[in-house]
C-alpha positions as MATLAB code, in Angstrom:
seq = 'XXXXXXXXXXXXXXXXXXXXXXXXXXXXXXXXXXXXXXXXXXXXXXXXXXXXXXXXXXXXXXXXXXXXXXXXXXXXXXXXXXXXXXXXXXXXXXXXXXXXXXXXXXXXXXXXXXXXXXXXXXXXXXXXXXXXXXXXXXXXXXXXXXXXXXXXXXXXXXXXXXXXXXXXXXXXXXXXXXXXXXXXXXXXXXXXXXXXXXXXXXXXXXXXXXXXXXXXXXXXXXXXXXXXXXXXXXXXXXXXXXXXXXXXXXXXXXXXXXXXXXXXXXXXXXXXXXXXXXXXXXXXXXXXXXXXXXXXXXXXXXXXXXXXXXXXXXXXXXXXXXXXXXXXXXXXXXXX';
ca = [
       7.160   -6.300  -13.112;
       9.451   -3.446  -13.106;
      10.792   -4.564   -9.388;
      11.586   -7.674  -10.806;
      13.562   -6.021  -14.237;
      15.864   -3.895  -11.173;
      16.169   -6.966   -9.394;
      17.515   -9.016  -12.303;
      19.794   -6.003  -13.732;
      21.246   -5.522  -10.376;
      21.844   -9.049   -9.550;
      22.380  -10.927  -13.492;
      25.503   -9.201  -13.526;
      27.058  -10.962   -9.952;
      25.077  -14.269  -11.281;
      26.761  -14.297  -14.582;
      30.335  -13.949  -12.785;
      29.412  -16.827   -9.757;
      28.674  -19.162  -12.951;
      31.970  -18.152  -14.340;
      34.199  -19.042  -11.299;
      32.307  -22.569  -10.529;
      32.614  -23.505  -13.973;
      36.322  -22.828  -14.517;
      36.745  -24.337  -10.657;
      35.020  -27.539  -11.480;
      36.648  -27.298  -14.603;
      40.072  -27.872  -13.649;
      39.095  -30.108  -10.559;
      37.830  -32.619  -12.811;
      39.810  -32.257  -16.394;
      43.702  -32.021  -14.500;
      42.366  -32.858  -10.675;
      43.475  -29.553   -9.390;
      42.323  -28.848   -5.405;
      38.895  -26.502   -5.292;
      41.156  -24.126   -4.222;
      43.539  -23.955   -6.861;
      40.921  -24.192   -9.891;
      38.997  -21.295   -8.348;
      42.605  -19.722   -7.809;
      43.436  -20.641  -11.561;
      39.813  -19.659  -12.951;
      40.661  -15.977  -10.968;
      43.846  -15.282  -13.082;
      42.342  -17.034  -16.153;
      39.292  -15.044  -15.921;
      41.627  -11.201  -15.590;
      44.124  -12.210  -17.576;
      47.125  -11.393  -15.129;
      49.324  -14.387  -16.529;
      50.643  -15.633  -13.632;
      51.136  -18.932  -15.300;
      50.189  -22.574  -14.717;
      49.730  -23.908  -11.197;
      50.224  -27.486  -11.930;
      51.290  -27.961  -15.271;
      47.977  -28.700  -17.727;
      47.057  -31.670  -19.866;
      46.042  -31.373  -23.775;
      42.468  -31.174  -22.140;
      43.388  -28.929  -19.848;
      44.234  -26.434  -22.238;
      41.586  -26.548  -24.551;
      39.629  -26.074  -21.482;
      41.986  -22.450  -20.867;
      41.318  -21.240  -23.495;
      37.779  -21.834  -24.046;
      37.374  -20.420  -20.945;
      39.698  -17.297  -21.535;
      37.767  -16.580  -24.869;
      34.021  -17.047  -23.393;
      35.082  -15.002  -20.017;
      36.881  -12.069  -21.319;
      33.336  -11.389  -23.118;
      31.172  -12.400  -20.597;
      32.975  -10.525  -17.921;
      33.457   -7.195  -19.742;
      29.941   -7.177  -20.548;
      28.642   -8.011  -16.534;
      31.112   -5.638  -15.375;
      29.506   -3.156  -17.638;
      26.043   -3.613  -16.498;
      27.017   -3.459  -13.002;
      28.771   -0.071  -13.684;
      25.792    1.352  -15.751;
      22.790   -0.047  -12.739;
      24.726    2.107  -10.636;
      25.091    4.866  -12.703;
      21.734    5.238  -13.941;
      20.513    4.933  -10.047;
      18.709    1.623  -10.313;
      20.457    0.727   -7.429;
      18.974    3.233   -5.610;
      15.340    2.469   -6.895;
      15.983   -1.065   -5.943;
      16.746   -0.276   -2.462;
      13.304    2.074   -2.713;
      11.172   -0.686   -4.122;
      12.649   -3.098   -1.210;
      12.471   -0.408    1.123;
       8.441    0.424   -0.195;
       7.989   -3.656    0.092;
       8.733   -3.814    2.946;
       6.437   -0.970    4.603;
       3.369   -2.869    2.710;
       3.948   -5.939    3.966;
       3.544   -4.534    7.561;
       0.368   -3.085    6.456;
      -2.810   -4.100    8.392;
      -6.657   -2.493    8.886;
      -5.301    0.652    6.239;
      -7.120    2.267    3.266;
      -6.391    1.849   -0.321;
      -6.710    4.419   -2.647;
      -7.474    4.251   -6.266;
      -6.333    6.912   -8.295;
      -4.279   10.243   -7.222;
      -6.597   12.663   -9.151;
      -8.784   15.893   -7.014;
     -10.790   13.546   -4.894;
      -8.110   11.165   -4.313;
      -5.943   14.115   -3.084;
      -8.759   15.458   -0.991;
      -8.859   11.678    0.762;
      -5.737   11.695    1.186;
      -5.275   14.459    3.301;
      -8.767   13.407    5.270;
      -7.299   10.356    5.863;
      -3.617   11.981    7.206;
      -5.256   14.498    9.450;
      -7.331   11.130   11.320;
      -3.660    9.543   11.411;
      -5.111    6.586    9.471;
      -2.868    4.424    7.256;
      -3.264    4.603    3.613;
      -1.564    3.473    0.050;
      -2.423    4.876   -3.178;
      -2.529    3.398   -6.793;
      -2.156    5.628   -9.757;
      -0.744    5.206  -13.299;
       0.309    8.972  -13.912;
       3.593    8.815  -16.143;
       6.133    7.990  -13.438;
       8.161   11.570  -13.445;
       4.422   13.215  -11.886;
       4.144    9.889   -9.761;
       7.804   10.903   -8.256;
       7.111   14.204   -7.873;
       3.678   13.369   -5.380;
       4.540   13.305   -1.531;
       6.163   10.459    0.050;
       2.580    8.730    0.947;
       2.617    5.018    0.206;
       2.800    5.393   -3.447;
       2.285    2.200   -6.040;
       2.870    2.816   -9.590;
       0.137    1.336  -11.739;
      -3.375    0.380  -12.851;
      -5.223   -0.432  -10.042;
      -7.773   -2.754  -11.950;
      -4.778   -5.283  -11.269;
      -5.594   -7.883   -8.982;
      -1.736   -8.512   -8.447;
      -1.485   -4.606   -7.819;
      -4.242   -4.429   -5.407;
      -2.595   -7.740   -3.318;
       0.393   -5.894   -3.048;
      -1.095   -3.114   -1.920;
      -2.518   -5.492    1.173;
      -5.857   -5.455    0.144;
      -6.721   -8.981    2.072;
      -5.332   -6.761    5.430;
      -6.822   -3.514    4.524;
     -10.218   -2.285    6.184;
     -11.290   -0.176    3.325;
     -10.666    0.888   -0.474;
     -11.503    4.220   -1.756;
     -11.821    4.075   -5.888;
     -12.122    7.469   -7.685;
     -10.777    6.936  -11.050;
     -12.830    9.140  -13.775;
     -14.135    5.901  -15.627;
     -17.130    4.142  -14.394;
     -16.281    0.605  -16.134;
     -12.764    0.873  -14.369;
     -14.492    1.466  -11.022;
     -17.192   -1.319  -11.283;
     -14.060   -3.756  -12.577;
     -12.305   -2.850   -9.154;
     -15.225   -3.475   -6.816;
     -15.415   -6.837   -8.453;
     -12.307   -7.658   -7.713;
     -12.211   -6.183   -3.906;
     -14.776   -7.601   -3.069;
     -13.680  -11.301   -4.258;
     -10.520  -10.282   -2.546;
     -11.722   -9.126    0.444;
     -15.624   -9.846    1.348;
     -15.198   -7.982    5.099;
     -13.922   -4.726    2.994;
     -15.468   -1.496    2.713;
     -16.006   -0.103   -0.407;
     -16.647    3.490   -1.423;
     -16.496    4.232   -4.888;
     -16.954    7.025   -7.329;
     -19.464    7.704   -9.904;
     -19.775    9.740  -12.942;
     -23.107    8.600  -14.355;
     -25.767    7.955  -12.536;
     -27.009    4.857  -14.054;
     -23.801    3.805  -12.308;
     -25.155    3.385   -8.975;
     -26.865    0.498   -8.766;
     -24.385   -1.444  -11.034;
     -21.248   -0.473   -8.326;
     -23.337   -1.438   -5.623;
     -24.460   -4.963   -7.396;
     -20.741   -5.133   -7.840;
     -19.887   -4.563   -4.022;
     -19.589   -0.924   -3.368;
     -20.751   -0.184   -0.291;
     -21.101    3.537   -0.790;
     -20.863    5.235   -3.824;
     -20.273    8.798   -4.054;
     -21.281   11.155   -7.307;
     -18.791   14.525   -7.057;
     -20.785   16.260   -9.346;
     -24.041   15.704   -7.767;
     -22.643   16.327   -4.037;
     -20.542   20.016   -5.063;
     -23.709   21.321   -6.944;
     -25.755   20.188   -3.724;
     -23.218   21.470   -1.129;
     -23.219   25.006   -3.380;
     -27.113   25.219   -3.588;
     -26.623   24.969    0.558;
     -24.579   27.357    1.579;
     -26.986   29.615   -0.437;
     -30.160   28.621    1.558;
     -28.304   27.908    4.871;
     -24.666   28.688    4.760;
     -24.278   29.077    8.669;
     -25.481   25.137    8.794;
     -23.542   23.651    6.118;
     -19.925   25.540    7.153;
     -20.691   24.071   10.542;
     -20.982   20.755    9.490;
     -18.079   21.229    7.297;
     -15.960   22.012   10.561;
     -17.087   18.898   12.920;
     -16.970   16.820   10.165;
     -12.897   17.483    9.896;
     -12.991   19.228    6.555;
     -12.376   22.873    8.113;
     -10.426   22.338   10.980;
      -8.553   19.690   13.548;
      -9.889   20.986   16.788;
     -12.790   19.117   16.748;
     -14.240   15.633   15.595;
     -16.781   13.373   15.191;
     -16.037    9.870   15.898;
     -17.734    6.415   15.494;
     -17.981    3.672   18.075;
     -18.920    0.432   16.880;
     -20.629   -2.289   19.435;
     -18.130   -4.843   18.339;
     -15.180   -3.090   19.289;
     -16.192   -1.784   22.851;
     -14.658   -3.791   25.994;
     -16.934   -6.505   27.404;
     -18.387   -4.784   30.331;
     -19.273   -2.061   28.603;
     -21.605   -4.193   26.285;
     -25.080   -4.250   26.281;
     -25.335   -1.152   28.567;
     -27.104    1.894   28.540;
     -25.856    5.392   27.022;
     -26.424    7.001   30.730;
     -24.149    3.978   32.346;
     -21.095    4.752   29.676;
     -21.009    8.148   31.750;
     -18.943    9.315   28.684;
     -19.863   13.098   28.969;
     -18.675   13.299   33.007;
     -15.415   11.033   32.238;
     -14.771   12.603   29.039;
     -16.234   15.910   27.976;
     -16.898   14.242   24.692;
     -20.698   14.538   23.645;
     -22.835   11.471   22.223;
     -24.949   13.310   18.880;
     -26.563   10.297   17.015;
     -26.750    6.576   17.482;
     -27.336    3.887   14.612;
     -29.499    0.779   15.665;
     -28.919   -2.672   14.321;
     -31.305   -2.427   11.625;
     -29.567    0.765   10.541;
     -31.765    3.231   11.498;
     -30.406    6.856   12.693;
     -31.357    8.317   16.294;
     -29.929   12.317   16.873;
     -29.209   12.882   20.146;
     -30.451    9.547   21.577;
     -31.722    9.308   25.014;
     -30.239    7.993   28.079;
     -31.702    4.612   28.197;
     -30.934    3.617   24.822;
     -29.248    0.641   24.688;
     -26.146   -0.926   23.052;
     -26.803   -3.691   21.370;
     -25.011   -5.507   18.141;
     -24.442   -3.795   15.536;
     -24.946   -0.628   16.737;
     -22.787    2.417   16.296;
     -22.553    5.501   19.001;
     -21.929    8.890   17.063;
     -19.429   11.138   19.549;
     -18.558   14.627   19.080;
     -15.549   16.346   20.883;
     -11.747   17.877   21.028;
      -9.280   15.486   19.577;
      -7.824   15.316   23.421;
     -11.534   14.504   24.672;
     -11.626   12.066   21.759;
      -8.391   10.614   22.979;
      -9.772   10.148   26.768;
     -12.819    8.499   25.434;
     -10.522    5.849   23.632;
      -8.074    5.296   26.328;
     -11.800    4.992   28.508;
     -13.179    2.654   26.215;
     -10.016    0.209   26.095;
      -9.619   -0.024   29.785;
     -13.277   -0.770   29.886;
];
């Protein structure tokens, strides 16, 4: 709504000045058959008040017409010219070329992550989600001088239990949404909607409460996260195994980018690669990437799966390596 308000106050102004000049033009085309050319000539000097004088001399009609025109336009004018002057001014201009600019970027979005809410654990995704290099937007209503103030991510201003906000965020093109706004009944409200929006999307939601759960999941969530719960947990751990837990941290990408643990879906692996065995993907000779876990169709976990386990549908290959033996394994993986 508040594109549309800079895109009327920039362009009302020019609108109310084309209606000015066609209706003094057609004016004196049809009330003293002047050419086009001299009653938009005529409506010009009428309009600014230069007094030139008559082209053709006028009829009675003719100069009723004048000077209804010269009293409705000197008004009309003054006040477009003014708004023009004062969108400039104020910078709306320049938010309108932003908002075009920020259009246009979203448009162009495909298989990214939407955000809900810019609070702690949004921030904390966002920066996950920056040091993968994976494309993101974020919602938030915080009053729009913090909102300017946030990096330059994809930023919309606004509540995200819009369905109009979330479309223009791409949500029918994006391959995930991550809600973490504080209230649970704002959270359910947007799984409803992404999910009738999107039925392939994955969903990860927050919870306060935990009689929460099973409502977000009923609603569509595919995971749903409780901070609370997880941060006492993950304290409680480093106190009974602390060398464990900071490890986990690290391959996991919270403490550092030199080494990752990537997913590999069936789907998405080359043809000839399908429906072979770990030992005949040869990915720790071609690579130097390891293979740590495997999930089977029925979504069952294997750690450090044997040789002659088998790809099948469905299934996902866990890999842990360098980001550059990550990269190889990709570039493998795509040429087949």
């Amino acid at each position: 709504m508040k594109f549309l308000n800079r895109y009327f106050g920039l362009f009302s102004p020019l609108i109310i000045i084309f209606l000015l000049l066609v209706i003094g033009t057609m004016g004196y085309h049809f009330i003293d058959s002047y050419s086009f050319f001299d009653g938009f000539y005529m409506t010009i000097i009428t309009i600014a008040t230069v007094g030139y004088g008559e082209i053709h001399p006028l009829s009675t009609a003719g100069r009723i017409f004048t000077s209804f025109l010269i009293i409705t336009s000197f008004g009309t004018f003054a006040y477009a010219i003014s708004m023009f002057t004062k969108f400039v001014i104020d910078g709306e201009i320049q938010l309108y070329f932003k908002e075009r600019k920020l259009n246009k970027l979203l448009s162009e979005l495909k298989d990214h992550v939407i955000i809900c809410g810019y609070g702690r654990n949004g921030f904390q995704a966002t920066q996950v989600l920056q040091r993968h290099n994976q494309k993101f937007v974020v919602i938030d209503k915080l009053n729009e001088e913090a909102f300017e103030s946030k990096p330059k991510h994809l930023l919309l201003y606004g509540d995200a239990t819009s369905d109009e906000l979330l479309i223009r965020a791409g949500i029918k093109q994006a391959k995930a949404i991550i809600i973490t706004l504080p209230n649970d009944a704002d959270n359910l409200f947007i799984c409803l909607s992404a999910r009738n929006l999107n039925p392939k999307l994955t969903i990860v939601s927050r919870a306060s409460e935990d009689s929460s759960d099973a409502k977000l999941r009923i609603a569509g969530a595919d995971n749903v996260i409780m901070p609370d719960k997880i941060g006492g947990a993950h304290m409680a751990s480093l106190i009974t195994k602390p060398d464990v837990i900071e490890f986990v941290d690290f391959i996991t990408g919270q403490g550092s980018d030199t080494i990752n643990l990537e997913e590999f879906s069936y789907e998405n692996l080359p043809d000839q690669l399908k429906d072979k065995t770990l030992k005949d993907l040869e990915i720790r000779n071609s690579t130097g990437a390891n293979i740590v876990g495997f999930r089977t169709a029925d979504g069952n976990y294997i750690v450090n799966p044997g040789p002659d386990t088998k790809l099948i549908p469905q299934a996902k290959v866990f890999v842990l390596g360098t980001p550059e033996q990550i990269t190889r394994l990709r570039m493998m993986l795509v040429a087949g």
